[in-house]
MARVO-390106 format. One line per 10 residues: number of its first residue (from 1); their letters; for each residue x, y, z of N, C-alpha, C. Coordinates in nm, 3 decimals. Layout:
<kegus>
NUM> A> X,Y,Z,X,Y,Z,X,Y,Z  ...;
</kegus>
This chain:
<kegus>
1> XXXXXXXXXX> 2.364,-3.952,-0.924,2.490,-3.908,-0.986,2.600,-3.909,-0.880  2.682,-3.970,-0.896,2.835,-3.988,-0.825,2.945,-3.952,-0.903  3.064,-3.860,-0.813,3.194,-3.814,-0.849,3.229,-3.907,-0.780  3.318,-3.965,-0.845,3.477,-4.039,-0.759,3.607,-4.040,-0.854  3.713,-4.097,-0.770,3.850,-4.075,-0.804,3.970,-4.093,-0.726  4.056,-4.085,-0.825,4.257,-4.110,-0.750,4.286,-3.975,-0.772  4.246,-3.843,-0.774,4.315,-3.713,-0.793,4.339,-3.730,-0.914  4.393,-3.777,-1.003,4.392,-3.771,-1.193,4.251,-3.815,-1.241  4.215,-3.852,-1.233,4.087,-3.885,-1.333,3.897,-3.938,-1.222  3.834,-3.843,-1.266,3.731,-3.844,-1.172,3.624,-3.889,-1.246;
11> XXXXXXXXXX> 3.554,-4.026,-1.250,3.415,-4.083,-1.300,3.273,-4.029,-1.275  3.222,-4.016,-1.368,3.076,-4.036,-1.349,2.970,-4.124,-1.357  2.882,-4.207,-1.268,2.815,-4.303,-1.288,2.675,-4.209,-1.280  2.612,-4.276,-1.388,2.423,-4.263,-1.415,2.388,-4.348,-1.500  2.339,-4.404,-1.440,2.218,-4.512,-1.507,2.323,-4.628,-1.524  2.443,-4.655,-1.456,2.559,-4.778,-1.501,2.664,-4.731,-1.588  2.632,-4.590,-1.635,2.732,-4.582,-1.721,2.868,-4.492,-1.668  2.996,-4.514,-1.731,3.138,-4.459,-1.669,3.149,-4.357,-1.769  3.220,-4.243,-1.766,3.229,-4.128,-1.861,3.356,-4.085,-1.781  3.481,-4.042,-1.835,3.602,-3.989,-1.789,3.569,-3.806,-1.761;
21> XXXXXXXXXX> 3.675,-3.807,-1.685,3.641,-3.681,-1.608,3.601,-3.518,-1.732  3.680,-3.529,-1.785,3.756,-3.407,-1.854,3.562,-3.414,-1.965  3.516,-3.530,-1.989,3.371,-3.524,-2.083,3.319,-3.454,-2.007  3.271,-3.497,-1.897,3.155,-3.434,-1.785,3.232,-3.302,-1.738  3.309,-3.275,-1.719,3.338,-3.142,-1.682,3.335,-3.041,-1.830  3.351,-3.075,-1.887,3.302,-2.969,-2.020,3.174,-2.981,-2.009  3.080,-3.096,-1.963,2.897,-3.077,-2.024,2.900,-3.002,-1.866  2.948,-2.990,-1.738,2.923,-2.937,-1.654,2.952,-2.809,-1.661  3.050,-2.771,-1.728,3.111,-2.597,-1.754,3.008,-2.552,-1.844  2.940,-2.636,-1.939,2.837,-2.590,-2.057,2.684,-2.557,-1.971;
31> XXXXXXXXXX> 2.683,-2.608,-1.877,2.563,-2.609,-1.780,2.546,-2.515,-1.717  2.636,-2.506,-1.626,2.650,-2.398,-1.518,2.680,-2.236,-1.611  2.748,-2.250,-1.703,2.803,-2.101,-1.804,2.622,-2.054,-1.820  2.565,-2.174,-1.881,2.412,-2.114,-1.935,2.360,-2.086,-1.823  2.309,-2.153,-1.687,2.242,-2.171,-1.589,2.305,-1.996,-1.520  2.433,-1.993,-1.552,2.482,-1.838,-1.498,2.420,-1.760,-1.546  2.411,-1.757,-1.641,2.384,-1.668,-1.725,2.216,-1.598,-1.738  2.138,-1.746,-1.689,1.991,-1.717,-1.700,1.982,-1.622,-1.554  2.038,-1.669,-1.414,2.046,-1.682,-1.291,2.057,-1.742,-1.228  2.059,-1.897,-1.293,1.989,-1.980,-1.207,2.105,-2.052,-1.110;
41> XXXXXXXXXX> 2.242,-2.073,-1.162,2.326,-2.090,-1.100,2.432,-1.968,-1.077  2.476,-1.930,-0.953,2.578,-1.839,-0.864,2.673,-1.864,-0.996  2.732,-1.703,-1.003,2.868,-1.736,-1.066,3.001,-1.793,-1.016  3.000,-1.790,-0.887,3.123,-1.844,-0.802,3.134,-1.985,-0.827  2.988,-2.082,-0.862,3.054,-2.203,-0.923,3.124,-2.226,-1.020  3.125,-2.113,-1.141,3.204,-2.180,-1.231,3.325,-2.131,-1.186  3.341,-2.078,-1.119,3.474,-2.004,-1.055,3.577,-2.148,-0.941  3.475,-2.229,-0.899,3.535,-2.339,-0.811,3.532,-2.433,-0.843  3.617,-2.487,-0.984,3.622,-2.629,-1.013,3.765,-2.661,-1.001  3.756,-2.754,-0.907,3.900,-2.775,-0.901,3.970,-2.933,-0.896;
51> XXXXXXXXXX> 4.053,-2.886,-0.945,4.133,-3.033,-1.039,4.258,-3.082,-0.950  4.329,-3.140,-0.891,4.416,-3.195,-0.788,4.461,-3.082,-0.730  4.370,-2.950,-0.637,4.362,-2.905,-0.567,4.387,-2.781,-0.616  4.406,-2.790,-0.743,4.356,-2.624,-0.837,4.272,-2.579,-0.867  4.248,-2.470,-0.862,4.155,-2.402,-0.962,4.109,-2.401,-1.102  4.069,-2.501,-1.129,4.079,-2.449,-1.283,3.977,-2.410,-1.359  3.857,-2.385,-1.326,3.721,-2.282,-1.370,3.819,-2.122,-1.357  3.880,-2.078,-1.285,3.973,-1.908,-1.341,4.086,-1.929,-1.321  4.170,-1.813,-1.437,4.312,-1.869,-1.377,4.421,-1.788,-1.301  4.343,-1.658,-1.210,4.365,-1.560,-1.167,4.472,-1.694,-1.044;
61> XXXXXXXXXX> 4.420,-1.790,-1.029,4.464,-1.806,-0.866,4.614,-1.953,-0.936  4.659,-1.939,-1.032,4.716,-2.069,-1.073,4.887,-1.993,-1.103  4.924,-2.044,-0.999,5.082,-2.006,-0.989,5.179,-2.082,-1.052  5.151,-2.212,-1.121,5.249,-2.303,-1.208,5.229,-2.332,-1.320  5.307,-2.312,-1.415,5.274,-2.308,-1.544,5.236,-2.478,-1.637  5.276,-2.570,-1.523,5.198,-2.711,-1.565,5.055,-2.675,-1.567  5.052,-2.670,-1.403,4.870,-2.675,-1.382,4.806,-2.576,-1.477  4.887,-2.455,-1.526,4.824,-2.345,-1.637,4.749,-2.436,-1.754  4.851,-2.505,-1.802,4.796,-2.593,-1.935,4.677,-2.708,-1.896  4.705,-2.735,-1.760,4.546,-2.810,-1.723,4.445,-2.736,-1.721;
71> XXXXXXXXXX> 4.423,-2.636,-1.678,4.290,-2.540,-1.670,4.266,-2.481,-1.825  4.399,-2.463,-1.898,4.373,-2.421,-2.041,4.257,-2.546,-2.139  4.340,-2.656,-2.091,4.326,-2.761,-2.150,4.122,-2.777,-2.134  4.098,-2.802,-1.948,3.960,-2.801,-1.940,3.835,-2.683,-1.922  3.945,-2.559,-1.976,3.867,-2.492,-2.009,3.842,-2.424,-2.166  3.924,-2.490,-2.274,3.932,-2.501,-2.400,3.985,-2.349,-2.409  4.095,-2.339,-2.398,4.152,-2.208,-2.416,4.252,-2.209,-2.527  4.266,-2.139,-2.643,4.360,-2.127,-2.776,4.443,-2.099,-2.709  4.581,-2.197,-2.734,4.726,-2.166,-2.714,4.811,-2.021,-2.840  4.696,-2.016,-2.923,4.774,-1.942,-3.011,4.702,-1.768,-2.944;
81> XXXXXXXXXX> 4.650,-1.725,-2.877,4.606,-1.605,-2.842,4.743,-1.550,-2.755  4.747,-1.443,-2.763,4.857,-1.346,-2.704,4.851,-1.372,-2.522  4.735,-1.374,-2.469,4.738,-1.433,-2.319,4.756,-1.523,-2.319  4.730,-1.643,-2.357,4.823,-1.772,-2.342,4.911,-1.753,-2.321  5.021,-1.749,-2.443,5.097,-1.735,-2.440,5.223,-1.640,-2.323  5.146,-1.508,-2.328,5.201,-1.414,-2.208,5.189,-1.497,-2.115  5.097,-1.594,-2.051,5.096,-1.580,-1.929,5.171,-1.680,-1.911  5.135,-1.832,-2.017,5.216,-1.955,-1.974,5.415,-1.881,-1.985  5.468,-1.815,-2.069,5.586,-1.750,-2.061,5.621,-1.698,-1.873  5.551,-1.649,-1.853,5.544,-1.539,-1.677,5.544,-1.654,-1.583;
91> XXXXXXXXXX> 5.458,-1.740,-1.599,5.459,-1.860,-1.501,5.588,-1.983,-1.484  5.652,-1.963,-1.624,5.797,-2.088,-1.680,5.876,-2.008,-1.599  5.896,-1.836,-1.635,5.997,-1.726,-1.535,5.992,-1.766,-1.424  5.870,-1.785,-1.369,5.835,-1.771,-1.184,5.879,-1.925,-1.181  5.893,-2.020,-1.245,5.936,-2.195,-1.194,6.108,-2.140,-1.233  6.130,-2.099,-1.323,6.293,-2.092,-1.370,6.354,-2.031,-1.238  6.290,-1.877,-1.197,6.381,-1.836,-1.111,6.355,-1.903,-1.004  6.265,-1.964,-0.976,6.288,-2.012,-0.826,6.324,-2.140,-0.814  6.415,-2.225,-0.969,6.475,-2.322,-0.956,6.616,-2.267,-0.947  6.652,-2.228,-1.035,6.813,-2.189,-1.045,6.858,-2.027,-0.961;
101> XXXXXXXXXX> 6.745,-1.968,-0.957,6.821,-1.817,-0.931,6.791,-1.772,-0.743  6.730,-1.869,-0.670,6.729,-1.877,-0.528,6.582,-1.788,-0.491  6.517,-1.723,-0.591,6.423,-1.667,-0.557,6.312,-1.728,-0.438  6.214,-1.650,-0.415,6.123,-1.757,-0.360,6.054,-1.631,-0.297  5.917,-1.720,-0.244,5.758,-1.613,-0.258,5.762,-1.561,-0.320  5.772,-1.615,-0.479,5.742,-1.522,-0.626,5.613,-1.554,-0.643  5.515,-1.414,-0.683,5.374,-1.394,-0.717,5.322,-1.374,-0.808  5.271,-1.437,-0.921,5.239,-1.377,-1.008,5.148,-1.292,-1.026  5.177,-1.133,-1.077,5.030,-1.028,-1.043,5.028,-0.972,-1.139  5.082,-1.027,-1.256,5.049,-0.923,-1.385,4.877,-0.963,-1.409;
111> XXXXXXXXXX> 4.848,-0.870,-1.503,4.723,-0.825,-1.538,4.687,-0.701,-1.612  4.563,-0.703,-1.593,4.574,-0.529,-1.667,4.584,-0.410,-1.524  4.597,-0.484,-1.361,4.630,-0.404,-1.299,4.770,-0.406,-1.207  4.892,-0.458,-1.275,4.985,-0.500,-1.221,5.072,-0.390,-1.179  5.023,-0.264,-1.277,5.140,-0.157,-1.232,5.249,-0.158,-1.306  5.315,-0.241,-1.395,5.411,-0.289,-1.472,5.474,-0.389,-1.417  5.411,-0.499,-1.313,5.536,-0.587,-1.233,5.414,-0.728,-1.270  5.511,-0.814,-1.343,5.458,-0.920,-1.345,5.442,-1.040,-1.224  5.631,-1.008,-1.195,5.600,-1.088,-1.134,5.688,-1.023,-0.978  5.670,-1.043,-0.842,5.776,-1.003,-0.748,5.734,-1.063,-0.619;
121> XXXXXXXXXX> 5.843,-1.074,-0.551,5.932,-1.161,-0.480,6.003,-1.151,-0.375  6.063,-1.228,-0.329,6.246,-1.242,-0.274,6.319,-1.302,-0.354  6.464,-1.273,-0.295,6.630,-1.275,-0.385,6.685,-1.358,-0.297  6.685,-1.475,-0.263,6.759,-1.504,-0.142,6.950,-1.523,-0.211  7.015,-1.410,-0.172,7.134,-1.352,-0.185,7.215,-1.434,-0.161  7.196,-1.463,-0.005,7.307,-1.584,0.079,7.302,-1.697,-0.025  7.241,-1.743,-0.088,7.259,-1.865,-0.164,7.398,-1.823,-0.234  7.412,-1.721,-0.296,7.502,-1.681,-0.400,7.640,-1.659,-0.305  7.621,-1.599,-0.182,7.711,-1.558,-0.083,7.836,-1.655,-0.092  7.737,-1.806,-0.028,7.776,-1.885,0.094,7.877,-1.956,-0.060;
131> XXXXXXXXXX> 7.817,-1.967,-0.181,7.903,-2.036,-0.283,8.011,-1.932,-0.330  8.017,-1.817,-0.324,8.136,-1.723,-0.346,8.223,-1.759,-0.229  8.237,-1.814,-0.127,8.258,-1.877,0.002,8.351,-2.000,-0.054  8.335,-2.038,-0.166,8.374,-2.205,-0.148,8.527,-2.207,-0.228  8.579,-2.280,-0.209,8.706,-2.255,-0.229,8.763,-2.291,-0.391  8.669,-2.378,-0.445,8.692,-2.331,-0.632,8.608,-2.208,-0.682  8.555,-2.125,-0.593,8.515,-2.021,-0.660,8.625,-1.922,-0.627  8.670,-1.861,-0.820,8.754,-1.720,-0.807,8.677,-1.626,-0.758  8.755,-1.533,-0.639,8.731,-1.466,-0.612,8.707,-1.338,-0.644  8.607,-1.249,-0.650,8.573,-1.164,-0.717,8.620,-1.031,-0.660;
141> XXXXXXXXXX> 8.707,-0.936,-0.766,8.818,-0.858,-0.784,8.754,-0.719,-0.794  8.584,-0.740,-0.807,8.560,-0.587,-0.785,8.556,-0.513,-0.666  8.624,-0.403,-0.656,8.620,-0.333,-0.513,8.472,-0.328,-0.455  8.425,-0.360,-0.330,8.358,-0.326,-0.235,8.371,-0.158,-0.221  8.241,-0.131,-0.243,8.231,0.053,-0.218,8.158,0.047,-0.105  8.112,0.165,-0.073,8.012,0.168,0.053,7.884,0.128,0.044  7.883,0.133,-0.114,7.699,0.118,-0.137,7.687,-0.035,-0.158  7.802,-0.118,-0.130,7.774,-0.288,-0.164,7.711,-0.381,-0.061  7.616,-0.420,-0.090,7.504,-0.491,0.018,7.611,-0.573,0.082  7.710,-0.642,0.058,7.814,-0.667,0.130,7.834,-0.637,0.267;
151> XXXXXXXXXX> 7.853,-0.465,0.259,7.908,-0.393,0.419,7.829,-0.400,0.508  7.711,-0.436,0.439,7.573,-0.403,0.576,7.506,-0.530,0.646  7.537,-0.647,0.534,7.497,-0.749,0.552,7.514,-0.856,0.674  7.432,-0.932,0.738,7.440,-0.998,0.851,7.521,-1.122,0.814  7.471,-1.161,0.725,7.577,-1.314,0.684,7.693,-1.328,0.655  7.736,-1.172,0.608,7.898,-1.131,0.542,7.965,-1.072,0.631  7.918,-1.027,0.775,7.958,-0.978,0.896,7.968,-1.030,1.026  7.961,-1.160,1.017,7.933,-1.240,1.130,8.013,-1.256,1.223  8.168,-1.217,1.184,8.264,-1.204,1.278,8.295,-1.060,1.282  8.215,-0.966,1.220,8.301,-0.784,1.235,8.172,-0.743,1.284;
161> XXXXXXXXXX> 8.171,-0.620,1.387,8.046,-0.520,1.389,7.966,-0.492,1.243  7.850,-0.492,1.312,7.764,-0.446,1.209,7.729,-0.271,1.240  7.734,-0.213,1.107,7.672,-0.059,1.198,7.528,-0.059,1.245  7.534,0.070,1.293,7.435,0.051,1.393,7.276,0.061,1.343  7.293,0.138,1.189,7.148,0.136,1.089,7.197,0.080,0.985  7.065,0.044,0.959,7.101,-0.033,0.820,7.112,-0.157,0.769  7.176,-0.279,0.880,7.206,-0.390,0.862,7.070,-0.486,0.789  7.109,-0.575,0.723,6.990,-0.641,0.658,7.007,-0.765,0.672  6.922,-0.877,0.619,6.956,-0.991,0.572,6.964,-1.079,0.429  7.112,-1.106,0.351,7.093,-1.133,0.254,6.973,-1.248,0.203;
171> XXXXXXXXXX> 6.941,-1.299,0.322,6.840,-1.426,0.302,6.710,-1.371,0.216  6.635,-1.272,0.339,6.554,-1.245,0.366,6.499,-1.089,0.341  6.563,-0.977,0.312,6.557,-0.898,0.270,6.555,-0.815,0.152  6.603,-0.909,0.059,6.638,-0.857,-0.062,6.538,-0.911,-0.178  6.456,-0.802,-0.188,6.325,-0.774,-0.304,6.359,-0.800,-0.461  6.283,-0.881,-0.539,6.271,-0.833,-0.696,6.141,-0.829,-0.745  6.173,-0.682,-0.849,6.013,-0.687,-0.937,6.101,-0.729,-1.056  5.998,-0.860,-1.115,6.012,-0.877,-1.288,5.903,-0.831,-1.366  5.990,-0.787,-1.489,5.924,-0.798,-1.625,5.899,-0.886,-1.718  5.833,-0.930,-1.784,5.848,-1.032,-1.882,5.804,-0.967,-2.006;
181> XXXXXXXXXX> 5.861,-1.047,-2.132,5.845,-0.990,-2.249,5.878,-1.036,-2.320  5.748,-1.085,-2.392,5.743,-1.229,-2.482,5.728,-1.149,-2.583  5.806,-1.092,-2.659,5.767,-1.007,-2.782,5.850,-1.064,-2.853  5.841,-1.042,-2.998,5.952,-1.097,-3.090,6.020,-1.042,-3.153  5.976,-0.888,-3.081,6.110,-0.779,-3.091,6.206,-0.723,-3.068  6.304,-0.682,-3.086,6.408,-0.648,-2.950,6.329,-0.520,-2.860  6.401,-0.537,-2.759,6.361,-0.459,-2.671,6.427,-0.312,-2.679  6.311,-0.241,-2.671,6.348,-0.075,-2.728,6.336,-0.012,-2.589  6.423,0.093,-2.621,6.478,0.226,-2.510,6.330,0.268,-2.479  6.234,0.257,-2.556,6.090,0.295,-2.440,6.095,0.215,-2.305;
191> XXXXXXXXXX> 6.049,0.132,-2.350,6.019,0.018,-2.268,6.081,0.038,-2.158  6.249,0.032,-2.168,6.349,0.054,-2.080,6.287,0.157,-1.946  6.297,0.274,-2.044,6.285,0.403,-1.949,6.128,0.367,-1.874  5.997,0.290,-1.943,5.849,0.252,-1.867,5.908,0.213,-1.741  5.998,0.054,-1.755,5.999,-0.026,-1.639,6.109,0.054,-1.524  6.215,0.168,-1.534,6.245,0.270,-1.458,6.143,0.323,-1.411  6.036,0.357,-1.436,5.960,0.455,-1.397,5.874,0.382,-1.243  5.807,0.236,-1.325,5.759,0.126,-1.254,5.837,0.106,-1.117  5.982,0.063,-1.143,6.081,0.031,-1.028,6.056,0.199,-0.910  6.083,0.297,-0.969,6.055,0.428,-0.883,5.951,0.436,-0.808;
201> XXXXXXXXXX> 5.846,0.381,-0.851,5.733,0.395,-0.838,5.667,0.296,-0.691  5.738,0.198,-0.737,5.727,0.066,-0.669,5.768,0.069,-0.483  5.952,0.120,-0.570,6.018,0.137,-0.467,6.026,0.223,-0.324  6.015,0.367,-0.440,6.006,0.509,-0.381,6.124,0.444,-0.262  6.131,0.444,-0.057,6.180,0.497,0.027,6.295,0.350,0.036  6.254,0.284,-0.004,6.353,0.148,0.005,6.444,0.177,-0.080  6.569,0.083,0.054,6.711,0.118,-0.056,6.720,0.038,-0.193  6.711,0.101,-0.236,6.768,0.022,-0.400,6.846,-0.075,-0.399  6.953,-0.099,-0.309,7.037,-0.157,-0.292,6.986,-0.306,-0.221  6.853,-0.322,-0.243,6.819,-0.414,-0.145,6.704,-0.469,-0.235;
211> XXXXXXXXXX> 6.667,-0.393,-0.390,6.530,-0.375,-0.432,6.597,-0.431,-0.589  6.547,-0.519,-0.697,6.605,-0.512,-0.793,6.519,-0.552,-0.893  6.559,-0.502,-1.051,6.451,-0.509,-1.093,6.513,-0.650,-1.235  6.391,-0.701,-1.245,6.460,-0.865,-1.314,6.378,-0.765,-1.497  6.417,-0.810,-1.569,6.358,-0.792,-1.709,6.400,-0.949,-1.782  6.266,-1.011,-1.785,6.309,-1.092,-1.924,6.222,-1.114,-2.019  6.304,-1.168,-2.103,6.283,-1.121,-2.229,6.280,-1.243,-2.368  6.263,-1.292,-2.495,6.342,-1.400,-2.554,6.481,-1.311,-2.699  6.434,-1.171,-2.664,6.542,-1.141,-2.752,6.587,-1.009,-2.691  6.722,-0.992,-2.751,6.821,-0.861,-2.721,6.737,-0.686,-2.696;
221> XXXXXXXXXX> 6.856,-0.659,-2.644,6.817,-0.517,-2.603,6.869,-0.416,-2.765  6.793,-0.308,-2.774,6.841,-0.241,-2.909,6.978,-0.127,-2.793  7.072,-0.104,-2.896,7.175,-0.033,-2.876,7.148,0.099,-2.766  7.038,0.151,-2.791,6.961,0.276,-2.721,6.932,0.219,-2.558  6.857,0.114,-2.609,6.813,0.061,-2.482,6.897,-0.005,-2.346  6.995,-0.007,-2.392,7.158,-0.102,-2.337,7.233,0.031,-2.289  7.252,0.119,-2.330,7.298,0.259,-2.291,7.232,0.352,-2.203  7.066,0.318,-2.223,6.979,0.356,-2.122,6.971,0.235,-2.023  7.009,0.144,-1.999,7.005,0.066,-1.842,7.161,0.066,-1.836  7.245,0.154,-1.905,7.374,0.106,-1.833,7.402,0.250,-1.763;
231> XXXXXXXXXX> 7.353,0.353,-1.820,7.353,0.467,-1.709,7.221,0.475,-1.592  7.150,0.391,-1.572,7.050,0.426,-1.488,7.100,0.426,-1.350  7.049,0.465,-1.247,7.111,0.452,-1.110,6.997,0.336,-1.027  6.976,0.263,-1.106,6.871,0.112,-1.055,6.948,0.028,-1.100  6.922,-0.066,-1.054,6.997,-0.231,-1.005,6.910,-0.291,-1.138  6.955,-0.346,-1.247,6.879,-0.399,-1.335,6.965,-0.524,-1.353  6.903,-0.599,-1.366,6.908,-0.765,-1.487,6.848,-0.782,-1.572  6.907,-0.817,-1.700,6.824,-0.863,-1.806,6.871,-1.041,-1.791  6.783,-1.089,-1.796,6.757,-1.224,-1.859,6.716,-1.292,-2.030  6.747,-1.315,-2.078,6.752,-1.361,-2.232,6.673,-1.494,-2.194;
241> XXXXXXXXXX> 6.576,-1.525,-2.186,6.540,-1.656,-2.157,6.373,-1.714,-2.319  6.444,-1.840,-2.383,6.433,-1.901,-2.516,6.251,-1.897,-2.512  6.149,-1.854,-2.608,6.031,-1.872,-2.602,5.969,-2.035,-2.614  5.850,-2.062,-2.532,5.811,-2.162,-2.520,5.741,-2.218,-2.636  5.761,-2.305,-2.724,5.746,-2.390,-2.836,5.650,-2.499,-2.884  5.549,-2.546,-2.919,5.481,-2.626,-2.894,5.536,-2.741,-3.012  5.556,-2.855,-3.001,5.633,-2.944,-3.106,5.561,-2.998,-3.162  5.462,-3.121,-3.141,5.370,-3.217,-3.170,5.322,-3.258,-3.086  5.172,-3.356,-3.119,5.120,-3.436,-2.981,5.035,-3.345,-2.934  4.968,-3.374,-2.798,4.856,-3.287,-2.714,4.943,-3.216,-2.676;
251> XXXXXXXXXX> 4.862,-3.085,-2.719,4.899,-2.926,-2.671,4.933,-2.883,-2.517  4.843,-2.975,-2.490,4.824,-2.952,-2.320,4.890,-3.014,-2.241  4.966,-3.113,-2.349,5.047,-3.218,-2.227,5.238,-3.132,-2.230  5.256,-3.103,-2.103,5.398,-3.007,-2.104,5.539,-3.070,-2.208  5.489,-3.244,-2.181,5.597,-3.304,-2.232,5.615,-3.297,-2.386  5.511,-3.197,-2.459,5.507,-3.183,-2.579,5.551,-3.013,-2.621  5.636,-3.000,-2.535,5.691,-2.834,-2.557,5.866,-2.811,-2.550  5.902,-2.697,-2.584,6.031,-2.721,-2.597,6.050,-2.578,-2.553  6.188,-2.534,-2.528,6.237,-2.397,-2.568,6.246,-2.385,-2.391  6.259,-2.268,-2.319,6.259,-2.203,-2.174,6.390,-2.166,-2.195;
261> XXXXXXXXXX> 6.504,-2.226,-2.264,6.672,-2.202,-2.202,6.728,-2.050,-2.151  6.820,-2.051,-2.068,6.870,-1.917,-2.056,6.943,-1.932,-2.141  6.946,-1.829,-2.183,7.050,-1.810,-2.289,7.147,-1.705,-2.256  7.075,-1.582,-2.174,7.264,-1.480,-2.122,7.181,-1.441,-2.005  7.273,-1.381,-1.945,7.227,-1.305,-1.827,7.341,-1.171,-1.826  7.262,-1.070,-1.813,7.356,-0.903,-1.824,7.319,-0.846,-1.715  7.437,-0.778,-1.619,7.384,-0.739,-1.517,7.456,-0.605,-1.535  7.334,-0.477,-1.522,7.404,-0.338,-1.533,7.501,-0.278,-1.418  7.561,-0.201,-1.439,7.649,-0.153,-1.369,7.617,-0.129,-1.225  7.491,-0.069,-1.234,7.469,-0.033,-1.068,7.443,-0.134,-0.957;
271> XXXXXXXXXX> 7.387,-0.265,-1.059,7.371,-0.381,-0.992,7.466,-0.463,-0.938  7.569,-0.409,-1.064,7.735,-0.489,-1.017,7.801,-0.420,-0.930  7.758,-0.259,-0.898,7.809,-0.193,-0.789,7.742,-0.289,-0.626  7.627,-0.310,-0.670,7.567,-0.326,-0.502,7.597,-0.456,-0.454  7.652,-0.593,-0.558,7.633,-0.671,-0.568,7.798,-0.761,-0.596  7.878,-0.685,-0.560,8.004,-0.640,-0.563,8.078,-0.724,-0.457  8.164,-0.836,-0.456,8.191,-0.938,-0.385,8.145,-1.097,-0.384  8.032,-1.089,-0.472,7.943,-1.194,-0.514,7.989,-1.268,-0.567  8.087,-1.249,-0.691,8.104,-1.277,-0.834,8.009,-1.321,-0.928  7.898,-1.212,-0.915,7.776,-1.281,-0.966,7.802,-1.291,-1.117;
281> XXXXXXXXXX> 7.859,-1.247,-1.191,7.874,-1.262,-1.366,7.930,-1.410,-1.340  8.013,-1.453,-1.276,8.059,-1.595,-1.257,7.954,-1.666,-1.261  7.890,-1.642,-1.122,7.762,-1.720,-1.087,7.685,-1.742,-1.215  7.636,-1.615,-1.222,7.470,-1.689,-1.322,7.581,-1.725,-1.459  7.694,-1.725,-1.490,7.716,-1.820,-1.604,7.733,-1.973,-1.567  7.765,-2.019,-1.417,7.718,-2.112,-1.385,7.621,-2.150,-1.364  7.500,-2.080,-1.405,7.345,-2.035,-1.354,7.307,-2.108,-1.470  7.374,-2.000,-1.585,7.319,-2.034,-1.734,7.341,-2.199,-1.807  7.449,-2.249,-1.778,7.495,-2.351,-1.761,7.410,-2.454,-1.726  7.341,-2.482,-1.614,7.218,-2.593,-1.547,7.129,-2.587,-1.607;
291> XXXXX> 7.065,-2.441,-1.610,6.977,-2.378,-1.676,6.925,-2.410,-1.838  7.068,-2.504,-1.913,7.042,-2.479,-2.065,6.924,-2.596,-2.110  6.897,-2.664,-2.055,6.811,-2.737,-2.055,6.698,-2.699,-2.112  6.657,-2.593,-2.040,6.528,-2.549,-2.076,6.361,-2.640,-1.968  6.299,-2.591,-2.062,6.150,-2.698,-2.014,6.120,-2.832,-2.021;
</kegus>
């Protein structure tokens, strides 16, 4: 018995005969599942099958929501079950923000032991900085208070003293936990006040001002819930971002899906306090803009 291959498609020869990869790896997942099961094979093999350098026997270790639908695909997983779905949604977030919104070392750790944080990260800020910097961007008219990551910042101070505690880096310093929430309900004032609790929890001794919490979502906040993140004293974003769609054709192939778009971006008050010099409502509507595309 021989494996070979170009990284897409891996043969099997026995007895002269060719069989495409994706056959033999189902009669091999059917083998090893029983052979587990008697003893006879370690469970860590079905745990290490891996497909152009993924994992795809579990999908604890699969950070992109393409390769998600490959391991779904060869491990016959229903697209219509509520984890599918949750998760391929959490994984499109973690490619979206770290195409358009500057993020980066985003992790995905939801689960049933995530704590309430699906997904978290870095903010890299200066991206947003250096383009509030450029000379067709209007300049943004909200006063600078003391609490605006602005005053402390190394990239926004490069020609003034910095004080003597405190200073940060917009690059490199600035944290987000997300939520995701693929529900097809609006989002209720519970919820709201859970993922406050989560951010507290998370945060505790770090400045807030440096810590922020992302929520998205594919539909609106209820009236309750919009009044409860607009008085909170946490840095919140909601994201409105379109649920993922399956059209026609193989399920598994991405080019047969539709939907991801941003559709708004709301940033609460305290966030627009810290964040104050940015013109970030400008920004992410130029955000939303690139963004409409979708998947």
């Amino acid at each position: 018995m021989v494996l070979f291959g170009d990284g897409h498609y891996f043969m099997y020869r026995l007895v002269g005969r060719k069989v495409k990869y994706g056959s033999l790896l189902r009669c091999f997942n059917g083998i090893v599942k029983i052979g587990s099961e008697i003893g006879y094979f370690p469970q860590i093999w079905r745990r290490s099958l891996i497909v152009n350098g993924v994992n795809i026997g579990g999908s604890s270790s699969i950070q992109d929501y393409k390769m998600y639908l490959v391991h779904c695909k060869y491990n016959e997983i229903d697209i219509e079950t509520n984890i599918f779905k949750g998760t391929f949604y959490e994984l499109y977030i973690k490619d979206l923000l770290q195409t358009w919104l500057a993020c980066y070392d985003l992790v995905k750790v939801g689960g049933a032991y995530d704590n309430g944080v699906d997904i978290r990260g870095k903010w890299n800020l200066n991206h947003f900085y250096q383009k509030s910097q450029e000379p067709e961007m209007a300049k943004d008219t909200m006063k600078l208070t003391a609490t605006a990551i602005l005053k402390k910042a190394v990239e926004s101070n490069s020609l003034a003293p910095l004080p003597k505690k405190g200073h940060f880096s917009l690059e490199k310093d600035i944290n987000v936990l997300i939520q995701c929430k693929n529900v097809s309900t609006k989002i209720k004032a519970g919820l709201v006040r859970e993922m406050i609790g989560t951010y507290q929890m998370h945060v505790r001794q770090d400045p807030p001002s440096r810590n922020y919490l992302f929520l998205i979502s594919k539909n609106v906040l209820t009236p309750q819930a919009l009044k409860i993140l607009d008085s909170t004293s946490i840095p919140i974003i909601h994201f409105r971002v379109a649920p993922l769609e399956h059209t026609n054709g193989e399920i598994y192939d991405i080019r047969n899906w539709k939907g991801g778009e941003l559709m708004s971006v709301y940033i609460n008050p305290k966030a627009r306090e810290y964040l104050a010099g940015l013109n970030m409502e400008l920004q992410m509507a130029l955000v939303q803009k690139l963004a409409r595309h979708g998947i």
